[in-house]
C-alpha positions in Angstrom: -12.8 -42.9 38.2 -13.2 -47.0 38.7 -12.2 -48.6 42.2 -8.6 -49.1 42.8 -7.6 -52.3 42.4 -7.0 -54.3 45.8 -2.9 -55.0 45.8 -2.6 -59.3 46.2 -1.5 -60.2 49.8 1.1 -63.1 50.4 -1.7 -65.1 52.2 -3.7 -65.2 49.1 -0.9 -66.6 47.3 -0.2 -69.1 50.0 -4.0 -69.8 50.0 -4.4 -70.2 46.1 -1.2 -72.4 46.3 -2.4 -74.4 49.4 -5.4 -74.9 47.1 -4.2 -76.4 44.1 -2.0 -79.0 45.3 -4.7 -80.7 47.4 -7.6 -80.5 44.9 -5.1 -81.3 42.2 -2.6 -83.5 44.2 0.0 -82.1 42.5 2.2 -78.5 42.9 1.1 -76.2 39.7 3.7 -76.5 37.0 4.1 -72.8 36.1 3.6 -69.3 37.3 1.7 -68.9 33.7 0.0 -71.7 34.2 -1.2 -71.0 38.5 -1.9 -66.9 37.9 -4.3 -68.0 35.0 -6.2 -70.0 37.0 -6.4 -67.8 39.7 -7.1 -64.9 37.5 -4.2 -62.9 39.1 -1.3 -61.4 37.1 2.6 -62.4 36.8 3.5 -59.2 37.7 1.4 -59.4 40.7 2.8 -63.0 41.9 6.4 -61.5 41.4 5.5 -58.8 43.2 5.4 -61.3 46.1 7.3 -64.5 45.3 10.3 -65.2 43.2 8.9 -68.4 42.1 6.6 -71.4 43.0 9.6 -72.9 44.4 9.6 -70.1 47.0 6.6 -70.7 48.2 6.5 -73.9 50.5 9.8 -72.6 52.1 7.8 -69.9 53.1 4.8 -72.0 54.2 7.2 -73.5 57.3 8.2 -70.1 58.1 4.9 -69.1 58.6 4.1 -72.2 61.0 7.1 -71.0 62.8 6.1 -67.2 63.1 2.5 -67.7 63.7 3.8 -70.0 66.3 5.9 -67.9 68.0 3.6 -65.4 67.6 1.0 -67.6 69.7 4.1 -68.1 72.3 4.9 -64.5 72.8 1.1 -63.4 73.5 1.3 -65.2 76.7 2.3 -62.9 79.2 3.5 -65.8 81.1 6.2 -67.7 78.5 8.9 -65.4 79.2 8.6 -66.8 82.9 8.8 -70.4 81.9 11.8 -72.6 82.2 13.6 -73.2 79.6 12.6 -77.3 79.3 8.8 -75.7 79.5 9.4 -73.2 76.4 10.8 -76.1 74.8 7.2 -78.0 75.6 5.5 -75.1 74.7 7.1 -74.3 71.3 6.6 -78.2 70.1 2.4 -78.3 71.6 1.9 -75.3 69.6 3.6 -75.7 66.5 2.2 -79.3 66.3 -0.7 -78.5 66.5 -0.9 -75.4 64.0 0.6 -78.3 61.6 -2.4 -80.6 62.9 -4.8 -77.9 61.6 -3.3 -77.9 58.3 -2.4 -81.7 58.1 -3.5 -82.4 54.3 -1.3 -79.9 52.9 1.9 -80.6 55.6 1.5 -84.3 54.2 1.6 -83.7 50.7 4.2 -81.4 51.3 6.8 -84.0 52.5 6.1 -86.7 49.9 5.6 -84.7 47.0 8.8 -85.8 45.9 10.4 -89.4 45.9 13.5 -88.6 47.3 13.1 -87.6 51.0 16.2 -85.6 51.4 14.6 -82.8 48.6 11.4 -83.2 50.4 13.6 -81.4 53.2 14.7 -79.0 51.2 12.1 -76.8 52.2 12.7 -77.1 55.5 16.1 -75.2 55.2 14.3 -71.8 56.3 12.4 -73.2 59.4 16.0 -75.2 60.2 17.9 -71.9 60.9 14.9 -70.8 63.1 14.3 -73.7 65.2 18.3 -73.9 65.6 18.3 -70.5 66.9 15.3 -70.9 69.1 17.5 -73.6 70.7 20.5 -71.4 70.5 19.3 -68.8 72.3 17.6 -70.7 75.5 21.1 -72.4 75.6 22.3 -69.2 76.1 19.7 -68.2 78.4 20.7 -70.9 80.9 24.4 -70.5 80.7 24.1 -66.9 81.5 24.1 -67.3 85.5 26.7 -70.9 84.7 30.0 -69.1 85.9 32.3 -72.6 85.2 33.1 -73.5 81.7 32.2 -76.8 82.5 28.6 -76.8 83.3 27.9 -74.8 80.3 25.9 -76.8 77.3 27.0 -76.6 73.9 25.0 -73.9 71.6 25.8 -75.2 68.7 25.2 -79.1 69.7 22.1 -78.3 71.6 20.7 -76.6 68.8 21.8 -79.1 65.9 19.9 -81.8 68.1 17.0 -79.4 68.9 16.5 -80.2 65.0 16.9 -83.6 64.6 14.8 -83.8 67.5 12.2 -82.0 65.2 12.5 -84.2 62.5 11.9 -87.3 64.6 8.9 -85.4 66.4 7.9 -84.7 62.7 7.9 -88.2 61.5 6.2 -89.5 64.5 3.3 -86.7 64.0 3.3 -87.8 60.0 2.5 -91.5 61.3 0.8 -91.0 64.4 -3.3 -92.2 63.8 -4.5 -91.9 67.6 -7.4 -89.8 68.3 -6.5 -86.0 68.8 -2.9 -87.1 68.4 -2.7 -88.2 71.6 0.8 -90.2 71.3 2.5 -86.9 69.7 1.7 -85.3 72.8 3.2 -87.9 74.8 6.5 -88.5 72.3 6.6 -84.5 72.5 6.8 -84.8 76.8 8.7 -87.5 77.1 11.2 -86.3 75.0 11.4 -82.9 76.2 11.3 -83.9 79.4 14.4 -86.6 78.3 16.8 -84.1 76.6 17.0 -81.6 79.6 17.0 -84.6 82.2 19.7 -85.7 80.7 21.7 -82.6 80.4 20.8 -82.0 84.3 22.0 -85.3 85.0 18.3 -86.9 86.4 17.5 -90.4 87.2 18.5 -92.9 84.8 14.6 -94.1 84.7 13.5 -90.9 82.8 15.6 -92.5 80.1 14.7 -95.9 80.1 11.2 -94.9 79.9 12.0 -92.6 76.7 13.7 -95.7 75.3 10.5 -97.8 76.0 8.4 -95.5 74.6 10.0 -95.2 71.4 10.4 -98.6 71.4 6.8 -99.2 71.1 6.1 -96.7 69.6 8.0 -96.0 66.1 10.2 -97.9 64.1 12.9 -95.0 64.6 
């Protein structure tokens, strides 16, 4: 009897596909076409993925598992406020994207229009959105008047599109190690829940400069 034939594994896929769109600068243009060159059959890659289409979306779900992944094997996170989880959750998702930077960049200008670029973010969108969700929750449990409760569903629609401006400033940032991500990612952390605790005024004004000085955004 020959060997049994080793089953194909989603990271393979992810790692064939990865591949061929930075050596060839462009995303394969048919299942045909990608299991030929990767001597793999169709039934195989269906047995995994719908389409090609399918697998970028699941590319940022991957940096958000493996990130929360990294998050929940420290005994201490659960401990954390909720602004530090926040803190947390950007440093290390940052910097898995950091380690694969090539691909993450040709991901969001493969195509000419931005907003279908951000089309496969739709997946990762739900996620961080219920990350959000749920430390809302979290610090509203021991909140007994309905007035010193956040919002859920605000907090968590500007947990995104405080991801996508954290995103755009990573995508242009060229100091060393990244250094000024780190510093957009503090500041405005530290911003957001200062301002929903009602801080100093400064806290602001220094976000403001910052951003000012920083990005065109």
């Amino acid at each position: 009897m020959g060997a049994k034939k080793k089953k194909l594994t989603e990271n393979e896929v992810i790692t064939m596909y990865m591949d061929d769109v930075l050596e060839n600068g462009t995303t394969p243009r048919s299942v045909y076409k990608f299991c030929k060159r990767h001597s793999i059959t169709e039934a195989d890659f269906y047995g995994i993925f719908g389409s090609l289409e399918a697998i970028p979306k699941r590319i940022w779900n991957l940096f958000y598992e493996n990130t929360e992944d990294l998050l929940l094997k420290n005994k201490e996170f659960e401990s954390f406020s909720n602004k530090d989880k926040m803190l947390t959750f950007f440093y290390s998702f940052f910097e898995l994207l950091t380690l694969n930077r090539s691909y993450v960049l040709f991901a969001l200008h493969q195509e000419g229009n931005p907003l279908k670029n951000l089309e496969q973010l739709k997946g990762l969108r739900k996620r961080i959105k219920k990350f959000a969700t749920d430390l809302i929750a979290d610090g509203n449990t021991g909140k007994t008047l309905k007035i010193t409760k956040f919002n859920p569903k605000l907090f968590s629609e500007g947990a995104w599109f405080h991801f996508l401006f954290l995103l755009k400033f990573w995508k242009e940032d060229e100091s060393k190690d990244f250094e000024k991500t780190d510093m957009a990612i503090e500041k405005s952390v530290n911003t957001i829940f200062d301002v929903f605790d009602t801080t100093p005024l400064e806290n602001i004004i220094d976000f403001g400069k910052f951003l000012y000085k920083e990005t065109s955004i």
